[in-house]
C-alpha positions as CSV (number, residue, x, y, z in Angstrom):
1,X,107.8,74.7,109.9
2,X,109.0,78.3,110.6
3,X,106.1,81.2,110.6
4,X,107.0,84.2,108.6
5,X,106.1,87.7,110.1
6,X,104.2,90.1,107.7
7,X,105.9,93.3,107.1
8,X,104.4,96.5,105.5
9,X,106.2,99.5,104.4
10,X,103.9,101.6,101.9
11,X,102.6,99.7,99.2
12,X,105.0,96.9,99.5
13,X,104.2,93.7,101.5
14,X,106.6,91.4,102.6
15,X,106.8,87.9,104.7
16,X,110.7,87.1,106.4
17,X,111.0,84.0,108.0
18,X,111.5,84.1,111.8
19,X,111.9,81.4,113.7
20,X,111.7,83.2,117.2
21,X,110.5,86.5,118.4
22,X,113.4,88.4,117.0
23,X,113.9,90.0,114.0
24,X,117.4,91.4,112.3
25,X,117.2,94.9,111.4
26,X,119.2,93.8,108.1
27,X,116.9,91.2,107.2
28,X,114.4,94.1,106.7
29,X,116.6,97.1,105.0
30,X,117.6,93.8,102.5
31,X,114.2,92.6,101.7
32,X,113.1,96.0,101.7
33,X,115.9,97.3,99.2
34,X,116.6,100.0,101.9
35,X,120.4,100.8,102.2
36,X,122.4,100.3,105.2
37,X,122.3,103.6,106.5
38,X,118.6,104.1,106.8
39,X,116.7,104.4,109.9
40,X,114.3,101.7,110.4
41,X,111.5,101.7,112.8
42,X,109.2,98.5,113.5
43,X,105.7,98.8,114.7
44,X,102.1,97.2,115.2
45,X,98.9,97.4,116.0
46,X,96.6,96.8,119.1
47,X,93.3,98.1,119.6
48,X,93.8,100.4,116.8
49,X,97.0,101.9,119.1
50,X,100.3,101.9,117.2
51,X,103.3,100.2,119.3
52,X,106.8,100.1,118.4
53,X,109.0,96.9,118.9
54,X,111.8,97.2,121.1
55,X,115.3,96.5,120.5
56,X,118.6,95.2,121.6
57,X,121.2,97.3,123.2
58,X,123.3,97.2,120.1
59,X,120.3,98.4,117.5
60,X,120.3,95.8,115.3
61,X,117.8,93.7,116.2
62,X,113.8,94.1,116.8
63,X,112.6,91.8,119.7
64,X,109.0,91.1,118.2
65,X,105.5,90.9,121.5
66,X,104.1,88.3,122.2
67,X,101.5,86.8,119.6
68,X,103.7,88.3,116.5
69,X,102.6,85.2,114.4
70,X,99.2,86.4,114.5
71,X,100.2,90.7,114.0
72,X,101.0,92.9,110.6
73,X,104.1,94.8,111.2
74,X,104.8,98.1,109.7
75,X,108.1,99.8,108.8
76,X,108.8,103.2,109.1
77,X,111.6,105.3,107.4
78,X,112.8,108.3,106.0
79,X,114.1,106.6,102.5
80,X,110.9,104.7,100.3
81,X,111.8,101.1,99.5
82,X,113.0,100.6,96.0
């Protein structure tokens, strides 16, 4: 069964289904309703300190820590969902 990852951007809450410990940057402007050309950030918590998942060389996709089954993420951009 594949785990979905929790994603929060505002008031909006989301679940994506992920497979593995990576995430496409797409996946999250689409279920977001965020067009192409916004600037996406990806982030947790851990002992109330706010970390930001890295990414791959290219940009376009989040490499989620270790545990992310058990984490809320939180999205970050300059354009609101719709």
């Amino acid at each position: 069964m594949v785990q979905g990852i929790r994603i929060k951007m505002m008031e909006k809450d989301i679940e994506l289904d992920s497979p593995d410990n990576m995430l496409a940057k797409n996946s999250v402007k689409s279920a977001l309703l965020l067009p192409d050309d916004a600037v996406v950030s990806l982030s947790y918590k851990v002992d109330d300190r706010q970390k930001f998942c890295r990414m791959n060389e290219t940009g376009t996709t989040f490499f989620l820590p270790d545990g992310w089954r058990d984490l809320q993420f939180f999205v970050d951009s300059v354009r609101a969902p719709s």
